[in-house]
Each structure stands twice: as C-alpha cells, then as structure tokens.
C-alpha positions as CSV (number, residue, x, y, z in Angstrom):
1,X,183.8,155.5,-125.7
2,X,181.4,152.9,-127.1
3,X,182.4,151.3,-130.2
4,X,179.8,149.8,-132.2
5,X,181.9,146.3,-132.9
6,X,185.1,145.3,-131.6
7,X,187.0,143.9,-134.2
8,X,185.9,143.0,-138.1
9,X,188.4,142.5,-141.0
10,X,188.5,141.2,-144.5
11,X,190.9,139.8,-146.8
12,X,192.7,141.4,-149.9
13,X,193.1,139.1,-152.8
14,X,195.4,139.4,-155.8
15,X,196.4,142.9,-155.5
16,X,192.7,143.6,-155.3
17,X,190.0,144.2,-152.4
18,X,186.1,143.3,-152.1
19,X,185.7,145.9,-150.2
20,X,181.2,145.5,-150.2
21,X,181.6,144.4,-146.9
22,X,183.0,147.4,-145.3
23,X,180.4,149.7,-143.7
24,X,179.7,153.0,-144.8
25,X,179.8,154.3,-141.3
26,X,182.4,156.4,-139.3
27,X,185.2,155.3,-137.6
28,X,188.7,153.9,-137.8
29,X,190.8,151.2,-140.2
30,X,193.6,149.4,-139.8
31,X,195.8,148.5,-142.5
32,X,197.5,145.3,-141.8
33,X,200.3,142.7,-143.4
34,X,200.1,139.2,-143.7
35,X,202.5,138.6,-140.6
36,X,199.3,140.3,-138.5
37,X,201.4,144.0,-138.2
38,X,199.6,147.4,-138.1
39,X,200.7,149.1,-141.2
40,X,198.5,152.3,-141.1
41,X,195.9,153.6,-138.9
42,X,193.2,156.2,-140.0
43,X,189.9,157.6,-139.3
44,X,187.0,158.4,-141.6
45,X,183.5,159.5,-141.9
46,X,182.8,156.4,-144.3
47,X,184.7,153.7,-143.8
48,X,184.0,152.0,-147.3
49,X,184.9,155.2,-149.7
50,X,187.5,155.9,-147.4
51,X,189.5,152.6,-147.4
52,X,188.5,152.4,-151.8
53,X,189.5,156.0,-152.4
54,X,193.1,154.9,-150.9
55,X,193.2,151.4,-152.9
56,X,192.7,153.1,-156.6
57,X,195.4,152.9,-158.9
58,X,195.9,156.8,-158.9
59,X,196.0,156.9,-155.6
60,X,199.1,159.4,-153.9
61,X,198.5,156.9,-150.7
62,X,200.0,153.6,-152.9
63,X,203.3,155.6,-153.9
64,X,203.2,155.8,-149.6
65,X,201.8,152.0,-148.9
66,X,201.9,149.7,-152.0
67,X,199.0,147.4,-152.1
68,X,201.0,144.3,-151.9
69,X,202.0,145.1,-148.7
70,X,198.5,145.2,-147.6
71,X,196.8,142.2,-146.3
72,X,194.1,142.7,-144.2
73,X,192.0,145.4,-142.8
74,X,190.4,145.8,-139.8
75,X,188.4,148.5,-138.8
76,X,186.2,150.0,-135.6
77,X,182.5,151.8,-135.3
78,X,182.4,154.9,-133.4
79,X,179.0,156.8,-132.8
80,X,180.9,160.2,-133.5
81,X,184.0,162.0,-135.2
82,X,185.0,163.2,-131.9
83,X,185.5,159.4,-130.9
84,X,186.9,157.8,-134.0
85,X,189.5,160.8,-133.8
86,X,190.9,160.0,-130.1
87,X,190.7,156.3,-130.9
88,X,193.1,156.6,-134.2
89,X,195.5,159.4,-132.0
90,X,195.5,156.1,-129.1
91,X,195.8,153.5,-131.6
92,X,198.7,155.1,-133.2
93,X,200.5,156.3,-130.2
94,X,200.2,152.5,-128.9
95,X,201.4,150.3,-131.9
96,X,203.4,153.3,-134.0
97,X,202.6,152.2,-137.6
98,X,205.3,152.4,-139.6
99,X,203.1,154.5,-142.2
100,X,201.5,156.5,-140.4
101,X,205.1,158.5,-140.1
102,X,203.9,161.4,-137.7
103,X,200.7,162.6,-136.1
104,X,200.0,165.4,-138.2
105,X,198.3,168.6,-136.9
106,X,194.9,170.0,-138.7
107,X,193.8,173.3,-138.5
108,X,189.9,172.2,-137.7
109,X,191.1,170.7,-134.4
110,X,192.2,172.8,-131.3
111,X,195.2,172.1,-129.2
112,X,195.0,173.2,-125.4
113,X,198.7,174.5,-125.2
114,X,200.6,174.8,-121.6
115,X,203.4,177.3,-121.8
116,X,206.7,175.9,-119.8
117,X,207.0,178.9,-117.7
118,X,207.2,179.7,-113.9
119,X,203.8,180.6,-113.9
120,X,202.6,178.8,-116.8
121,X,200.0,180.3,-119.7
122,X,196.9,178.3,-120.6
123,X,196.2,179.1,-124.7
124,X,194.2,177.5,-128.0
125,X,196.0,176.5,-130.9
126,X,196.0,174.6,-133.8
127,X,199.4,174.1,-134.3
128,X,202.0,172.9,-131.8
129,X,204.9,175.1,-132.8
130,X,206.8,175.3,-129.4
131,X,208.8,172.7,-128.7
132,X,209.1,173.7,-125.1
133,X,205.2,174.0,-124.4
134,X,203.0,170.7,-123.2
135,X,200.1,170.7,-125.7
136,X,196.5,168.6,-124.7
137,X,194.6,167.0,-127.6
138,X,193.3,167.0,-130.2
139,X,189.8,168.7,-129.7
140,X,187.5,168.2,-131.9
141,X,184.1,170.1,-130.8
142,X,186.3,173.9,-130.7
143,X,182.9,175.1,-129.2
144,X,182.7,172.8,-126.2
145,X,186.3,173.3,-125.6
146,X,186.5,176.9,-124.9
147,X,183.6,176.4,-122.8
148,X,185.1,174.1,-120.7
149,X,187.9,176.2,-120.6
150,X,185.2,179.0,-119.4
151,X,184.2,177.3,-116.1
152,X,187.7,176.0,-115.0
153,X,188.8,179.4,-114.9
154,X,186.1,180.0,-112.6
155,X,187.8,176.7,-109.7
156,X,191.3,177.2,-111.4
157,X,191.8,181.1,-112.3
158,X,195.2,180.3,-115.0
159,X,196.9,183.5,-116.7
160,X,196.1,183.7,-120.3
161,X,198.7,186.9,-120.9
162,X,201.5,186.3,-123.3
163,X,203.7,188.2,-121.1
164,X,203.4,189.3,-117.5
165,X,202.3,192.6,-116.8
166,X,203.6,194.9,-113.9
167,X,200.4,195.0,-112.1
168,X,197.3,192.9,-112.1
169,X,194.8,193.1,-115.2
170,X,190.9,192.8,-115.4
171,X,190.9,189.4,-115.4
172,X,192.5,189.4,-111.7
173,X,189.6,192.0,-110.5
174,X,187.3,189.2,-112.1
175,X,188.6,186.5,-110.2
176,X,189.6,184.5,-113.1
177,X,193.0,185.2,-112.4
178,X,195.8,184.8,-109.5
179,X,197.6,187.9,-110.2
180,X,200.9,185.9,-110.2
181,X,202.4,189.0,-112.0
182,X,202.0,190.5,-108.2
183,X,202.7,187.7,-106.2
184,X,205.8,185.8,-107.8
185,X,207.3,183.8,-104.8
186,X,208.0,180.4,-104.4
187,X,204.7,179.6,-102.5
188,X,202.2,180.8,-104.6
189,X,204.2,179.4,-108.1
190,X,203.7,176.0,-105.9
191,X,200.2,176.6,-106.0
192,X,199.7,178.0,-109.1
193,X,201.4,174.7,-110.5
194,X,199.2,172.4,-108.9
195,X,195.8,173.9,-110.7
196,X,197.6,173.7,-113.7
197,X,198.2,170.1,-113.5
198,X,194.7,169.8,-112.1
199,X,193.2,171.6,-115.3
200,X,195.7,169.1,-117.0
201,X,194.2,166.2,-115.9
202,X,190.6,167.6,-116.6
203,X,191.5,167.9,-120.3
204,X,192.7,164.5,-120.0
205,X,189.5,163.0,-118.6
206,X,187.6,165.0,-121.2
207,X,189.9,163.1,-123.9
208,X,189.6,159.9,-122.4
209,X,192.7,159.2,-121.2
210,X,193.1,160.5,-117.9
211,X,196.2,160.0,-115.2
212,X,195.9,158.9,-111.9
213,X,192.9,160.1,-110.4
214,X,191.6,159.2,-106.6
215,X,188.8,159.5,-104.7
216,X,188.2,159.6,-101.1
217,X,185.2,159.5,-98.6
218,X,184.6,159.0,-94.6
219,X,181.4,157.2,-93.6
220,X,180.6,156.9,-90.3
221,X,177.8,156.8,-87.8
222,X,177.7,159.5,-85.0
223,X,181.3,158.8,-85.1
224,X,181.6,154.9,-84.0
225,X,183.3,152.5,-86.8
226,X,184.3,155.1,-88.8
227,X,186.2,154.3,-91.8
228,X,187.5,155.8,-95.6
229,X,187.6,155.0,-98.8
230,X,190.2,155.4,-101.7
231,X,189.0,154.8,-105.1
232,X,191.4,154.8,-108.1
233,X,190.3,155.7,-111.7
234,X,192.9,155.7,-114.6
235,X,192.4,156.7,-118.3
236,X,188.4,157.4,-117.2
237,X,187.6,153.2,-115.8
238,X,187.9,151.8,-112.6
239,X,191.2,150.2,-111.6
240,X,189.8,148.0,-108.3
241,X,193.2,146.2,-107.3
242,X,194.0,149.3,-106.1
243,X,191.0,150.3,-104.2
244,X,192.2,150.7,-100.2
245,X,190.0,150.9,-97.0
246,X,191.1,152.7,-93.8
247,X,189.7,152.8,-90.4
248,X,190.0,155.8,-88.4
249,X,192.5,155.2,-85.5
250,X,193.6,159.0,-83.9
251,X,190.5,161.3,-85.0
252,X,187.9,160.9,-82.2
253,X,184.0,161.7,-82.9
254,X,182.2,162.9,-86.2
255,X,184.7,164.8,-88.2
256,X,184.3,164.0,-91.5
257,X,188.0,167.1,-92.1
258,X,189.9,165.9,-89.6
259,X,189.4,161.7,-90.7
260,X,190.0,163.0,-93.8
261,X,193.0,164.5,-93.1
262,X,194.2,161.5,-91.1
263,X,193.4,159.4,-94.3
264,X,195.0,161.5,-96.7
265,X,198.2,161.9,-94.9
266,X,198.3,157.7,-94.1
267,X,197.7,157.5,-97.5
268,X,200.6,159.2,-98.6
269,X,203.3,157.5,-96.4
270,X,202.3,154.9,-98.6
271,X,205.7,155.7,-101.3
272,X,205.6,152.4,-103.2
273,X,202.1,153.4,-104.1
274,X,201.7,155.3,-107.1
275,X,201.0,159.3,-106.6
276,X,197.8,160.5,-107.6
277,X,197.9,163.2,-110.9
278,X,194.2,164.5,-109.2
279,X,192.2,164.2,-105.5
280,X,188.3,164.0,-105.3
281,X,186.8,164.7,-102.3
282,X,183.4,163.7,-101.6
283,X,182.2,166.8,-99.7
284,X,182.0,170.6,-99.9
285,X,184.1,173.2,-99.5
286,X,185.3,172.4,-96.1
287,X,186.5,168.8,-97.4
288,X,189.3,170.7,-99.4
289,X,190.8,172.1,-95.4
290,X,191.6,168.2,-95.2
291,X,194.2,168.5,-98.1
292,X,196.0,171.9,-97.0
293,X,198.7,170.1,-96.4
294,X,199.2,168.0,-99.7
295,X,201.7,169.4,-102.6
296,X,198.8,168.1,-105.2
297,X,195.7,169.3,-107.1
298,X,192.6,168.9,-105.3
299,X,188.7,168.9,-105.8
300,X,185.6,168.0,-103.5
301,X,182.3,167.2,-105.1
302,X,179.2,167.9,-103.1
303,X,176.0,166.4,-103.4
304,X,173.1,168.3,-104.4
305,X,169.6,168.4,-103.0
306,X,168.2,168.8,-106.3
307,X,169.9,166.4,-108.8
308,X,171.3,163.3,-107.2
309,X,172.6,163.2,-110.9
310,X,174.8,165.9,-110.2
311,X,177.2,168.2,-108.0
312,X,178.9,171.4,-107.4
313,X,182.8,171.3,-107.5
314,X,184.7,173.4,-105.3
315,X,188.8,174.3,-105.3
316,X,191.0,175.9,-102.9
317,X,191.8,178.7,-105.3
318,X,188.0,179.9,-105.7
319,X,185.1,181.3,-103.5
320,X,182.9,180.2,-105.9
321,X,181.8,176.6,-106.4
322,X,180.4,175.4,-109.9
323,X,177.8,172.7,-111.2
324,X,179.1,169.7,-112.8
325,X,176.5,170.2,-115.1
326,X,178.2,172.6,-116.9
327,X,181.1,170.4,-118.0
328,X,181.7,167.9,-120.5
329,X,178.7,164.7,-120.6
330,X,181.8,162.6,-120.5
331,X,184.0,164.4,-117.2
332,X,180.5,165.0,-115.6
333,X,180.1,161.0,-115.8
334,X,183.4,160.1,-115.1
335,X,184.1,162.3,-112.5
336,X,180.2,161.4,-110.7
337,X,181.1,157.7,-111.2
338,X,184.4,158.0,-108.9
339,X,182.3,159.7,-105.9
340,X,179.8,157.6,-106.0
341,X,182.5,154.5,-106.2
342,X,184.2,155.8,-102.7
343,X,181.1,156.6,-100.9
344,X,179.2,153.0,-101.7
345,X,182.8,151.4,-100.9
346,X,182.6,153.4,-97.5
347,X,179.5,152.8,-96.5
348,X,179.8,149.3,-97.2
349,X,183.3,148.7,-95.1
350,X,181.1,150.8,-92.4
351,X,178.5,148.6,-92.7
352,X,180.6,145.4,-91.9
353,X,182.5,146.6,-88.9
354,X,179.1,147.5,-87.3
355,X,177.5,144.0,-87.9
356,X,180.5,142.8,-87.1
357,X,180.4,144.1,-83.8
358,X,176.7,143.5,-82.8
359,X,177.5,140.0,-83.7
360,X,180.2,139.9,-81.1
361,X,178.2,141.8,-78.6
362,X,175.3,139.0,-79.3
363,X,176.7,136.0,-79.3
C-alpha cells in the first residue's frame, strides 16, 4: 500500500476548525486529543467534506465525540477505497479508539467466511453472524474476490455445501472439490485443513496483512557447493533477521527434491523458530514431493519461459497448475517478490562457497 504522505495534521481552535487545509482526496483521519490519543479513526472518499460534515453543529457524530474533546487531526492519502478501507480496519485494530466502539459490518463489502467444521466450508458474506466461523476481510472489489476465489479452487478444491451430502456432487467430478463427504477419516481431514489455512493465508496476502510466509530454494552447480535458502515474508514485506542459509551435508549430487527435503526437515527441528502459516517452493510440481512429509500448507512457483514476470503455481491437492497471472496485482507481486528473494539469496551463498574454494585451491 503506497500512501501518498505519511503523516499531516492541523489544529482545532476555539471549538472551531480551519479545515481549508485538508485535501479533498481519499483516505483516512484521525481524530485526536490534546494529550496526542487516537480518538476516532475513519475513512472517506474526501477527506475535507468528510472531516466538516462531522464538525457541524447538527451533526449525530458530536452527540458521539464532542468537539472539545477534539484537538488535532491527522489524516493519510491512499490511491484507492480499497486501501484507505484496510488501512482504517489496521489502524483501528492497532490503537482501539475509544470511539470508534466496534468495527461495523457494511453490506457493500464481502467477508470470506470459514465454517468451524471438520471439514470446513469456504462461503461470501456480508455479515458475520456466526460466532463460531473465522471470517477474512473486509473486501472491497466483490468482483475480484470471487475470482480469486475461482482459481484457488482450481490448487485448493474447498467444499462450498452447507451440509454434506451422502455421495460426492458435481463439483467433485469437476475437480474443484475433495469429496470429503466420501472420504471422512482422519488423514484426509488433515489435509483438507491444511489448504484451508493455505487459502487463508492467500486472503491474507491479498489484504495485506499476511502470517508467516517462507520461501525456499537449492542452488547448486552440477551438484558441488550446493546450498538453500529460506526467506521469510510477514504481513506482505521482508523480515531479513530471519533469513537462514543451509549447506547441503547428506544429499549427494544434483537433486534439487531430495536437498530440499533435507532443508525442510533441518529447518523444522528448528522449534524456537517460529512455524511458518505458508511454504513457497521455488520449482514445479515435483518441488512439492520435498514437503510430503510436512503437516503444513504448501506451494511451488515455477518459472516460466515466457514471462520472467510471472509463474505457474502448483499444490499437492491438484493436477493442474495455474498462472500467477490470474490472481490479485498485489499476491501476484508479493508472492513473485519472495521467490525471487530465496533464489538471489541462494545463488549468492553458492556463489561464495565456490570462490571461496578456488581461492584455497590457488593460493
């Protein structure tokens, strides 16, 4: 999310505001007392008649807020609605202003809602009326969202029926569904509950705030010095201190699976580390044999000929792969930018060992 300015603010003045200086322009204010504390948080499509509409003497918002409570305000550029809406939901779930008293649905925004269930049901809303359901949001583009929705069905085929059916449906003939209503044992709800977190974290990358999410790659050369990468990305940015390098001690040769493998499973003796909510593989489909053994959702991302700008995501749970094209700009980016991280962090602990050793060997 690029804001236009990070911070701008003005004074109120004897119960009264100058409020020419505000900009007519969308994005987010912040009410504020004269000991500095947030007092209200909101978003608007213009700034100025928002922020005026709520300081006139009729207003229903001063019964709520009086005005002599108010001392400064503050407020943030966004480019779009879509971004001044996640930045007030973040603001207000970080500093809980005392007026803003709860985050109130709206029926133009969608809620992705995640049924608490053995086999869990993936479902649009725009209300969250079940206490006992995880609900994703808010969306703001309904359009985009259900067509996101779309192609993860295609890598993560989730159950969309309000109640399980004795036999498989349509959906299960199309692939976009597991058919848990056949299978319902331990292992496959194991599974199951892993894509769902992975579509979870998805959702959260599209909102900006994702979990824990790693990336992995093997560089090597013919097989000598070879070495992997784990990159680590939380809520979408970088998080370097916690970048890791590995060289390859058991696997022998070029195997790009079975060093993977070898990192993967190093990786996770590693308990004081925190886990990882999603894996990235940088690879095909073959990448994702390297993870068989981990009780977590998993990706790999492949390179394409074509598009260096690109790639073609593959699951565990699909024959099919699909372009990251097709997705979100901002979980295309996001998810490229990770990839790209572990195989130039790879390639460049590769690099080092092997000049390290022709030095040796030289001198």
């Amino acid at each position: 999310m690029k804001l236009k300015r990070i911070s701008k603010s003005i004074n109120i003045k004897d119960k009264g505001m100058k409020i020419s200086n505000l900009p007519q322009r969308i994005g987010v204010y912040i009410l504020q007392d004269k000991d500095g504390n947030i007092l209200y948080v909101g978003k608007a499509k213009n700034i100025k008649k928002r922020v005026a509409s709520h300081l006139q003497k009729k207003s229903d918002f001063l019964t709520i807020l009086p005005i002599e409570r108010i001392k400064d305000v503050d407020w943030l550029e966004t480019d779009t609605e879509k971004e001044a809406l996640l930045l007030e939901q973040q603001l207000i779930k970080k500093y809980h202003p005392r007026f803003n008293i709860e985050w109130q649905d709206d029926k133009n925004y969608f809620w992705v809602e995640i049924s608490k269930e053995n086999f869990p049901r993936i479902s649009l809303t725009h209300q969250r009326s079940h206490c006992d359901s995880e609900y994703l949001g808010p969306f703001v583009d309904g359009k985009e969202l259900k067509n996101f929705l779309k192609n993860l069905r295609i890598l993560f085929p989730f159950r969309t029926c309000k109640n399980l059916p004795q036999k498989p449906c349509l959906y299960f003939d199309l692939k976009l569904c597991l058919g848990v209503c056949q299978y319902r044992n331990k292992f496959i709800q194991q599974k199951y509950n892993q894509f769902i977190k992975g579509i979870g974290q998805l959702l959260k990358i599209y909102l900006g705030n994702s979990g824990r999410v790693e990336g992995y790659d093997i560089s090597n050369i013919s097989g000598t010095f070879s070495c992997g990468s784990m990159v680590v990305f939380e809520n979408n940015k970088p998080k370097k201190s916690e970048y890791r390098l590995f060289k390859i001690k058991k696997t022998k040769g070029q195997n790009d699976v079975k060093s993977l493998e070898e990192v993967l499973l190093r990786r996770m003796r590693h308990g004081e580390w925190k886990m990882p909510d999603l894996i990235i593989l940088d690879g095909g489909k073959g990448q994702l044999k390297a993870a068989k053994k981990l009780n977590l959702p998993v990706l790999s991302l492949a390179k394409t000929k074509r598009a260096i700008s690109s790639g073609r995501l593959y699951s565990i749970f699909s024959k099919k792969y699909l372009n990251l094209d097709k997705f979100p700009e901002n979980v295309k980016n996001t998810l490229l930018q990770l990839r790209d991280q572990a195989h130039r962090f790879a390639i460049s602990f590769h690099k080092k060992r092997r000049v390290k050793y022709l030095l040796a060997k030289k001198y």
